[in-house]
Biopython code that builds the backbone (N, CA, C, O; Angstrom):
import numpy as np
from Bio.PDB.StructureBuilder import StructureBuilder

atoms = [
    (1, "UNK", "N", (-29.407, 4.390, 17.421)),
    (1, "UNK", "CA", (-29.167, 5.342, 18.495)),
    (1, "UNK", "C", (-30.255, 5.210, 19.566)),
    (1, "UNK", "O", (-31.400, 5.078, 19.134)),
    (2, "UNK", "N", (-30.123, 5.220, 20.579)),
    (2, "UNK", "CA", (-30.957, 5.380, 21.907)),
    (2, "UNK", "C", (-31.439, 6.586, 21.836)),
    (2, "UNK", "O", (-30.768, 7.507, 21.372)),
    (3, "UNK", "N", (-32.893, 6.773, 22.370)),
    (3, "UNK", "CA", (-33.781, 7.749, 22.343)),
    (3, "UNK", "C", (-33.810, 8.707, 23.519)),
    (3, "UNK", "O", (-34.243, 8.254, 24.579)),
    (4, "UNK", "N", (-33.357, 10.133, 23.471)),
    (4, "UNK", "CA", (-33.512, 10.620, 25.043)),
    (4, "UNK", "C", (-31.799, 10.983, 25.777)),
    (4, "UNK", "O", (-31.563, 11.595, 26.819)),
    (5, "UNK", "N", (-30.707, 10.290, 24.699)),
    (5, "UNK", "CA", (-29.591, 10.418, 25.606)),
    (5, "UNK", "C", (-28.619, 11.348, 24.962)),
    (5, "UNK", "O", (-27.579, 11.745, 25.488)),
    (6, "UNK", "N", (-29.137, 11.712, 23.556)),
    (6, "UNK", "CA", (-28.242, 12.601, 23.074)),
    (6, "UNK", "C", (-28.839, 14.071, 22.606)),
    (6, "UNK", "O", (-29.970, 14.316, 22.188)),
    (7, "UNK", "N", (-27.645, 15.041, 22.821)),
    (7, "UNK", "CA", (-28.062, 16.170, 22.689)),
    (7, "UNK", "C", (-28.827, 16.479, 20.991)),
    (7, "UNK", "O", (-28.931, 15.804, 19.967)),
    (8, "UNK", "N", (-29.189, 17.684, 21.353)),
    (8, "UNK", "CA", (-30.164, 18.266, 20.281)),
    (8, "UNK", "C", (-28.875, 18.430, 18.945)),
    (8, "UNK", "O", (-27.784, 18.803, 19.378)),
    (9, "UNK", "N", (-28.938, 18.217, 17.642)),
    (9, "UNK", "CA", (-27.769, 18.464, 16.784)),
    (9, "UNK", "C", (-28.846, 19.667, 16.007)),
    (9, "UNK", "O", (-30.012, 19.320, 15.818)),
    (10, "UNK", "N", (-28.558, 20.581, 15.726)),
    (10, "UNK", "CA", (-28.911, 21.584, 14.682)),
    (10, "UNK", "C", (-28.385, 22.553, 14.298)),
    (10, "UNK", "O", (-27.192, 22.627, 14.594)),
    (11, "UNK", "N", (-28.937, 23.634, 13.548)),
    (11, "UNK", "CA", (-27.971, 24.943, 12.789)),
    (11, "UNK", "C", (-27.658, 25.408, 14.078)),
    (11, "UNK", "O", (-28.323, 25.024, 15.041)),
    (12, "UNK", "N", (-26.633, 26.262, 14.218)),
    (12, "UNK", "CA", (-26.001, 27.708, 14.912)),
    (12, "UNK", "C", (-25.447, 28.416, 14.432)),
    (12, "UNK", "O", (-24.413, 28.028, 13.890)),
    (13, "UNK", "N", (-25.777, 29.729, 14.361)),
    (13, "UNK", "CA", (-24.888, 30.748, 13.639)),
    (13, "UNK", "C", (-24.177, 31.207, 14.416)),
    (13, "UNK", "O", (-24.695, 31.834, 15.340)),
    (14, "UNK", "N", (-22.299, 31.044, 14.338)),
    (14, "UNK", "CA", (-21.415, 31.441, 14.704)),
    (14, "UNK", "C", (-20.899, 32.393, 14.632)),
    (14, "UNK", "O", (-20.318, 32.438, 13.548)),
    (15, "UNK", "N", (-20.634, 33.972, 15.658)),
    (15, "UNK", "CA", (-20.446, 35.075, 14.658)),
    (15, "UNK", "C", (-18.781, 35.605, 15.607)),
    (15, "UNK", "O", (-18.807, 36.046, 16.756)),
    (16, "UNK", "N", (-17.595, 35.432, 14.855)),
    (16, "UNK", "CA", (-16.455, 36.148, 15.141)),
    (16, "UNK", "C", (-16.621, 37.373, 15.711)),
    (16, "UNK", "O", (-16.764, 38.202, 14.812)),
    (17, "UNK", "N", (-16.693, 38.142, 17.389)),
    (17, "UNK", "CA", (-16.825, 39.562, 17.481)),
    (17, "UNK", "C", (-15.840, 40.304, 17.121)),
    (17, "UNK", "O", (-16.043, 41.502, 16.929)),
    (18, "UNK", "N", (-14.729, 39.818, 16.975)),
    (18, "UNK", "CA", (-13.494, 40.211, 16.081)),
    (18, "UNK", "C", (-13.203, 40.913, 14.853)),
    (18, "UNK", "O", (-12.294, 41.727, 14.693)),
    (19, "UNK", "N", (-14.037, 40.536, 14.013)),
    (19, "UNK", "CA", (-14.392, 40.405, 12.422)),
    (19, "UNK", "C", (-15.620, 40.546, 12.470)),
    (19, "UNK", "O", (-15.830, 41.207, 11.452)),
    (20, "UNK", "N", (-16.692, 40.363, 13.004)),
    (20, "UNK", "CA", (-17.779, 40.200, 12.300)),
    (20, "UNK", "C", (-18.136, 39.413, 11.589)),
    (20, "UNK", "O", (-19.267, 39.466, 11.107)),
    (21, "UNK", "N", (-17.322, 38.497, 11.323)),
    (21, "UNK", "CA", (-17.970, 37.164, 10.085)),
    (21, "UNK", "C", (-18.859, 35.959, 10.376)),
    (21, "UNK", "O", (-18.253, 35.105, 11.025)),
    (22, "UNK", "N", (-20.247, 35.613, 10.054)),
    (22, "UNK", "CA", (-20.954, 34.992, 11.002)),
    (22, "UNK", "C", (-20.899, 33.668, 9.909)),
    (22, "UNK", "O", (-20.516, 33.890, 8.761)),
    (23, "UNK", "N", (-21.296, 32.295, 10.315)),
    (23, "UNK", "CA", (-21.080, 31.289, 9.621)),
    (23, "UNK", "C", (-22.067, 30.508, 10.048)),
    (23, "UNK", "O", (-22.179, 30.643, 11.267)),
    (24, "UNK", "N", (-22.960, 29.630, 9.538)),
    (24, "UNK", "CA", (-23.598, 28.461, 10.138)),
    (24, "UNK", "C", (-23.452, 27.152, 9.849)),
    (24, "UNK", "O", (-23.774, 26.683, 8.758)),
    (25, "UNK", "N", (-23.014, 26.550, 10.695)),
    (25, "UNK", "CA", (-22.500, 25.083, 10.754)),
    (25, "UNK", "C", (-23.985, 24.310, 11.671)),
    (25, "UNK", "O", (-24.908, 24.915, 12.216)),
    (26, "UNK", "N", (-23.781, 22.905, 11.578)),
    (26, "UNK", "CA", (-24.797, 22.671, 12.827)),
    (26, "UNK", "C", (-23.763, 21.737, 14.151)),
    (26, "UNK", "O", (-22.780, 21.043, 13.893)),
    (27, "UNK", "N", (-24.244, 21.944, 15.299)),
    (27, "UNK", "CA", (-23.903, 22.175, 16.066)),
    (27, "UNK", "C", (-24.711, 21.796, 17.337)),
    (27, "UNK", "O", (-25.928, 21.867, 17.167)),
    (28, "UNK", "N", (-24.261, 21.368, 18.700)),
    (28, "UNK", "CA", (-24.644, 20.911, 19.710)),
    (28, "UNK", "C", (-24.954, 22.186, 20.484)),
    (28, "UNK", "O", (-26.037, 22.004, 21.039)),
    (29, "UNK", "N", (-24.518, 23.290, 20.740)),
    (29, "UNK", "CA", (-23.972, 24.422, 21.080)),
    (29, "UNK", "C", (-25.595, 24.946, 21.463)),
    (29, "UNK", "O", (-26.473, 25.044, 20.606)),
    (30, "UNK", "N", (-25.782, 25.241, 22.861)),
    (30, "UNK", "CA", (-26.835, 26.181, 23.458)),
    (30, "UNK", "C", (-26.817, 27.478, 23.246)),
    (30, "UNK", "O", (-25.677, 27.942, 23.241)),
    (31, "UNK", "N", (-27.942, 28.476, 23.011)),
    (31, "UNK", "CA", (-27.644, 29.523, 23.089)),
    (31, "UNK", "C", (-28.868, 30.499, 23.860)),
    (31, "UNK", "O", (-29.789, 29.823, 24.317)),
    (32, "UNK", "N", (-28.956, 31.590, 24.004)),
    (32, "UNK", "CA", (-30.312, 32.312, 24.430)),
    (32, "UNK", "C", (-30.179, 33.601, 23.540)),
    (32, "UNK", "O", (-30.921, 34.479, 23.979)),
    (33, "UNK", "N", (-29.675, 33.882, 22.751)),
    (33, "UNK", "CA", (-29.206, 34.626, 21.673)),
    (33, "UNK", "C", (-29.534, 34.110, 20.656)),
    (33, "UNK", "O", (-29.153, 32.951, 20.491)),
    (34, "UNK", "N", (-30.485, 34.857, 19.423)),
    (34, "UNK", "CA", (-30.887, 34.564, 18.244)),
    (34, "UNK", "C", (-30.554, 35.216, 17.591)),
    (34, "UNK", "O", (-30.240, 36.342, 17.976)),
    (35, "UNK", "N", (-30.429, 34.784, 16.013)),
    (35, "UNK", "CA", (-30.315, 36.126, 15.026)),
    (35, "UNK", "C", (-31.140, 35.346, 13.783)),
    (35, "UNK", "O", (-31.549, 34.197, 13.948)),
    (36, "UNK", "N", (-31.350, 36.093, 12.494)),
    (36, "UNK", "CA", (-31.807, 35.454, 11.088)),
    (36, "UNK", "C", (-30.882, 35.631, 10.216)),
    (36, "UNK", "O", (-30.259, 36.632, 9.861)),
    (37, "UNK", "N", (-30.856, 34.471, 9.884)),
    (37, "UNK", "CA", (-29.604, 34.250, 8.656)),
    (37, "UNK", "C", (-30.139, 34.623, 7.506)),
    (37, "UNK", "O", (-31.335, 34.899, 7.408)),
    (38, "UNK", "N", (-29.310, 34.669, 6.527)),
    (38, "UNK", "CA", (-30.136, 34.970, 5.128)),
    (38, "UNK", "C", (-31.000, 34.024, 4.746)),
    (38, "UNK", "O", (-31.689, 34.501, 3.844)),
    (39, "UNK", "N", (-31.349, 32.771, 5.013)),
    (39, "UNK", "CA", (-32.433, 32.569, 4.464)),
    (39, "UNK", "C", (-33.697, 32.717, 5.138)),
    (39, "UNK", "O", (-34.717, 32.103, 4.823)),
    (40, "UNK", "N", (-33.586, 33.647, 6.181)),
    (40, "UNK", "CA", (-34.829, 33.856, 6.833)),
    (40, "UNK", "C", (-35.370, 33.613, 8.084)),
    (40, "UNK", "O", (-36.291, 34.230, 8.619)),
    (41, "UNK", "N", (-34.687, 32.598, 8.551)),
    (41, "UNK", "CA", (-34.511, 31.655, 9.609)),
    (41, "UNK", "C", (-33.899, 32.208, 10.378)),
    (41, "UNK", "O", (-32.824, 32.780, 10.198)),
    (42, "UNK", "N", (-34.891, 32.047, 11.952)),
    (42, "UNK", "CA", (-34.224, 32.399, 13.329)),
    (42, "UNK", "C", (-33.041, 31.271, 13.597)),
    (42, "UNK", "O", (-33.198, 30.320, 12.832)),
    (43, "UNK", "N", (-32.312, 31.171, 14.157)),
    (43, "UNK", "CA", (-31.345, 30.064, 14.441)),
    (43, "UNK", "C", (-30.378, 31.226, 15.757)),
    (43, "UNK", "O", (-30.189, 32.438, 15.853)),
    (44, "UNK", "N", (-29.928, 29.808, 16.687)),
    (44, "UNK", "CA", (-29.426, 30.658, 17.915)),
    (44, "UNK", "C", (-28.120, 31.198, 17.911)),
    (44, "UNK", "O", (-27.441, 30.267, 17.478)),
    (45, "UNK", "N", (-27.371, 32.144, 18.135)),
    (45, "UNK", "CA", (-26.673, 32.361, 18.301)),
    (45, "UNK", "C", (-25.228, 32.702, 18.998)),
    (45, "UNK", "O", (-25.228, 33.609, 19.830)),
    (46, "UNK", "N", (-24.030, 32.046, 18.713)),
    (46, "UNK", "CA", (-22.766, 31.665, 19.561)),
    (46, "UNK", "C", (-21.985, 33.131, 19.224)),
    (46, "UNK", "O", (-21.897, 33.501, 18.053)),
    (47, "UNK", "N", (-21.438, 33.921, 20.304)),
    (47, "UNK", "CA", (-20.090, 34.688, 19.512)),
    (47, "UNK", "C", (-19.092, 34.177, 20.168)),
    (47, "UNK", "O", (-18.927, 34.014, 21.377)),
    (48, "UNK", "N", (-18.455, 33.942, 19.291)),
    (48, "UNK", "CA", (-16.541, 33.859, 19.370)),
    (48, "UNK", "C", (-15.993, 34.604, 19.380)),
    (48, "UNK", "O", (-16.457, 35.694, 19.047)),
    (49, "UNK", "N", (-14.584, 34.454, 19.794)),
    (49, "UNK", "CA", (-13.864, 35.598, 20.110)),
    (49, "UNK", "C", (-12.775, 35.603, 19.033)),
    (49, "UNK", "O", (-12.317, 36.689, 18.678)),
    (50, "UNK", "N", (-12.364, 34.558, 18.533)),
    (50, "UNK", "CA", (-11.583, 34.346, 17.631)),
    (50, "UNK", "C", (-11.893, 33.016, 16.850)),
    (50, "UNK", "O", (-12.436, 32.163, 17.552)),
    (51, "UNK", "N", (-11.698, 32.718, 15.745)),
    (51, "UNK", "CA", (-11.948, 31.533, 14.711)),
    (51, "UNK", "C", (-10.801, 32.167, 13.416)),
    (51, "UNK", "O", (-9.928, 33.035, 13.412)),
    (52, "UNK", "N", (-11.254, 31.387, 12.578)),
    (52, "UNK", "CA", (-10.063, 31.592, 11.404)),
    (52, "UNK", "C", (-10.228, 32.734, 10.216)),
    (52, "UNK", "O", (-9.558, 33.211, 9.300)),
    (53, "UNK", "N", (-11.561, 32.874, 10.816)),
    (53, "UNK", "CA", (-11.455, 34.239, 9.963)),
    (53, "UNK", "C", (-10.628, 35.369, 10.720)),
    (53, "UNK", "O", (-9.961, 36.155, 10.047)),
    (54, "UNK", "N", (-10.653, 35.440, 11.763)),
    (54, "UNK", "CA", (-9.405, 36.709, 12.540)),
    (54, "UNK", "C", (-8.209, 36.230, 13.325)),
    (54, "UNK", "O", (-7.629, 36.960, 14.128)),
    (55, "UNK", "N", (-7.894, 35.119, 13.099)),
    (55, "UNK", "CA", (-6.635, 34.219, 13.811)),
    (55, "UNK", "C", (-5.846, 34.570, 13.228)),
    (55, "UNK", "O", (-6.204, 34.757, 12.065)),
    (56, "UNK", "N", (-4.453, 34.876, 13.483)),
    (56, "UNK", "CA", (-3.315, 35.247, 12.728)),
    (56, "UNK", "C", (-2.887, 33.988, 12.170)),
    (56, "UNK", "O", (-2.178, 34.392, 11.248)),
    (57, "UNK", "N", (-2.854, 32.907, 12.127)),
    (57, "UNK", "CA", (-1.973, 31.418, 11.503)),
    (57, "UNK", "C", (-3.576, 31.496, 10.098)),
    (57, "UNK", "O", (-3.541, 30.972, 8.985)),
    (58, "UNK", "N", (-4.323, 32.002, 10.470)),
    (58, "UNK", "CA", (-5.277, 31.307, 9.334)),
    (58, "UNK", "C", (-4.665, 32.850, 8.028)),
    (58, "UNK", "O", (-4.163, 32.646, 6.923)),
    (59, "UNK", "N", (-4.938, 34.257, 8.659)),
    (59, "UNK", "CA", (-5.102, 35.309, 7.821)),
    (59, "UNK", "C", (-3.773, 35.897, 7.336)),
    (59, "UNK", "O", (-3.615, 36.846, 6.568)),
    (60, "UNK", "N", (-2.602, 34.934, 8.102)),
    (60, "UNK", "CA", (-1.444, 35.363, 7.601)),
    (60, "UNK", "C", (-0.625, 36.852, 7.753)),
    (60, "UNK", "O", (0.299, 37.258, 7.049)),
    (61, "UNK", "N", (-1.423, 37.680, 9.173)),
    (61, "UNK", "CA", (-1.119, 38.434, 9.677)),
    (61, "UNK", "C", (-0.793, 38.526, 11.051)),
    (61, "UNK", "O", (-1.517, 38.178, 11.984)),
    (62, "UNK", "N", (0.158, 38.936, 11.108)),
    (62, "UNK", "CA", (0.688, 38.882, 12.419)),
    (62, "UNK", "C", (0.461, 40.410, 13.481)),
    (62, "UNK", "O", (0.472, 41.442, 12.809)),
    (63, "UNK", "N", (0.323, 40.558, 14.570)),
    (63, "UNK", "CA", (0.160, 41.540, 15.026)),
    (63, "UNK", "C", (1.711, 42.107, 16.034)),
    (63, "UNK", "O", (1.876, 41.749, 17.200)),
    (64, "UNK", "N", (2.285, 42.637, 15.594)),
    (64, "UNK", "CA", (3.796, 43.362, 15.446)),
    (64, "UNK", "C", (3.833, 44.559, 16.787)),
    (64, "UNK", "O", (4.828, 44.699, 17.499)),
    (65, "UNK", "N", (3.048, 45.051, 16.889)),
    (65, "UNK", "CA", (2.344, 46.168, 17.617)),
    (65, "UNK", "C", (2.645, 45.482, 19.422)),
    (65, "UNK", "O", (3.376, 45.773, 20.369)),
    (66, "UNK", "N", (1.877, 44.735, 19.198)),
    (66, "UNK", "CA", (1.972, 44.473, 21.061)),
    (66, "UNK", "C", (2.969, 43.638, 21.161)),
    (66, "UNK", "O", (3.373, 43.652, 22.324)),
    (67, "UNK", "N", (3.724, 42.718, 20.327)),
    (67, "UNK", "CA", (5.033, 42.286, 20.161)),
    (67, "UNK", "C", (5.925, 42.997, 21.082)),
    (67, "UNK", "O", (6.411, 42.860, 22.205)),
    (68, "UNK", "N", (5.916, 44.161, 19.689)),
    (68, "UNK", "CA", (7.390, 44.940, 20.157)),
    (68, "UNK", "C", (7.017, 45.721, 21.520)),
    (68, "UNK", "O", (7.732, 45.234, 22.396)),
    (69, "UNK", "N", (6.289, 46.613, 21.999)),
    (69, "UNK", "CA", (6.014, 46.923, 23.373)),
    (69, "UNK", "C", (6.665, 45.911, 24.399)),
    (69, "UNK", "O", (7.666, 46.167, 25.068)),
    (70, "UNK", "N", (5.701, 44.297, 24.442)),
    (70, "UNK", "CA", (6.733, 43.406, 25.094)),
    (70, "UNK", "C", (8.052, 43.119, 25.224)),
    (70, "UNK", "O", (8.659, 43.028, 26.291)),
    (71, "UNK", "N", (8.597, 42.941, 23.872)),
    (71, "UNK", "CA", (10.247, 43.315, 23.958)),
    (71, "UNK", "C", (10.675, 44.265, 24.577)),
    (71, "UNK", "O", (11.376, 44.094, 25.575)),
    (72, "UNK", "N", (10.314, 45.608, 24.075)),
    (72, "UNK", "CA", (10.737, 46.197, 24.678)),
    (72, "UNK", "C", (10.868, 46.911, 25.905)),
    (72, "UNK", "O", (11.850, 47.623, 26.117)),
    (73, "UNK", "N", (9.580, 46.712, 27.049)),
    (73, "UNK", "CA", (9.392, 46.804, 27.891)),
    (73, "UNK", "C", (10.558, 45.495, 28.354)),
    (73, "UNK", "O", (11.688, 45.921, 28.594)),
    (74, "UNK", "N", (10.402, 44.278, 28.464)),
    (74, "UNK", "CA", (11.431, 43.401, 28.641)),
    (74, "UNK", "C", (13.036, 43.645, 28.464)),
    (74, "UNK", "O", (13.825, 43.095, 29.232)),
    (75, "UNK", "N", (13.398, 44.350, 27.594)),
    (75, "UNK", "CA", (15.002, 44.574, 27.754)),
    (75, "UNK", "C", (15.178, 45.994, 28.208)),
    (75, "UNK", "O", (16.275, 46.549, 28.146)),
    (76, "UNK", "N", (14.182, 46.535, 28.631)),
    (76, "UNK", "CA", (13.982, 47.757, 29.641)),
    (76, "UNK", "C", (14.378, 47.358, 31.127)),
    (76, "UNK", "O", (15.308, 47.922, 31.705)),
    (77, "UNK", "N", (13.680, 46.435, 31.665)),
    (77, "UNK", "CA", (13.565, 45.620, 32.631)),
    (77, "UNK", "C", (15.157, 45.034, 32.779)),
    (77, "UNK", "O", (16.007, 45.272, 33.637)),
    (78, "UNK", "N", (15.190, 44.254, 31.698)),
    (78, "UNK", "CA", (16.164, 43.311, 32.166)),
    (78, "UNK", "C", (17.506, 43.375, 31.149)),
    (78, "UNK", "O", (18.486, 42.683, 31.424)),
    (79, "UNK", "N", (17.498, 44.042, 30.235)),
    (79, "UNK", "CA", (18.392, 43.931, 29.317)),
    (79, "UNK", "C", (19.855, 44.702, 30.331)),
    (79, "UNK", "O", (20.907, 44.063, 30.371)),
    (80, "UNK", "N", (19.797, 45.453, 30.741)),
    (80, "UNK", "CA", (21.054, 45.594, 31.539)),
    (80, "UNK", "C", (22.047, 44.069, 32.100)),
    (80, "UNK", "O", (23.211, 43.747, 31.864)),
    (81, "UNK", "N", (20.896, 43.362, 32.958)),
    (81, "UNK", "CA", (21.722, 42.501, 33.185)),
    (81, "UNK", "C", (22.283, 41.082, 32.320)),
    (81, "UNK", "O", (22.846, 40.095, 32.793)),
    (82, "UNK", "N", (21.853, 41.414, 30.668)),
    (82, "UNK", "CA", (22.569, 40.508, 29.983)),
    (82, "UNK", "C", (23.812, 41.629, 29.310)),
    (82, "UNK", "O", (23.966, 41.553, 28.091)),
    (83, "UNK", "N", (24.476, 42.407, 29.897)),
    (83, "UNK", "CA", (25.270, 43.042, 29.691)),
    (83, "UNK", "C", (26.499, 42.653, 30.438)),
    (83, "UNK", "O", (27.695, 42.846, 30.221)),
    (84, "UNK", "N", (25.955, 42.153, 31.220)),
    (84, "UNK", "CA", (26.891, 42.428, 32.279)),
    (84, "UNK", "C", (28.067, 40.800, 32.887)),
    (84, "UNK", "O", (28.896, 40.938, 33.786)),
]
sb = StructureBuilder()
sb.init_structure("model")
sb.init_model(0)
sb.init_chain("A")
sb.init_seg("    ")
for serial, (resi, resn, name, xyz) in enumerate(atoms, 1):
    if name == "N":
        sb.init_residue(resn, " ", resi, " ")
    sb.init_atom(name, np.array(xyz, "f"), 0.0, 1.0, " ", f" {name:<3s}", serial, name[0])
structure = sb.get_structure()
């Protein structure tokens, strides 16, 4: 490898604001946000907004709720004219 041209590789703790579930992988990923993981260690910190701990295809839950509003606001709107 050439010296000087590649980024820094190390830990980051990743934390879902969704869930709350924080994970550390290592990672290219800048941060100005720190936290200490359990073993003690400062390491910087990324939040996500979603990952597979709160994704519906990973947790097998679907969210039904703002679904149906859309539908139904939609054949509010427009459902007359497939009547017709």
């Amino acid at each position: 490898m050439k010296k000087g041209i590649h980024p820094d590789y190390g830990y980051v703790v990743f934390r879902d604001t969704s869930c709350g579930r924080e994970f550390r992988i290592r990672s290219t990923c800048k941060s100005d946000q720190t936290t200490v993981w359990e073993d003690g260690k400062t390491y910087p910190l990324v939040n996500l907004d979603v990952s597979s701990a709160s994704h519906p295809v990973y947790t097998g839950k679907e969210r039904q709720v703002t679904a149906e509003g859309r539908i139904a606001r939609f054949n509010k709107r427009f459902g007359s004219l497939a009547k017709k």
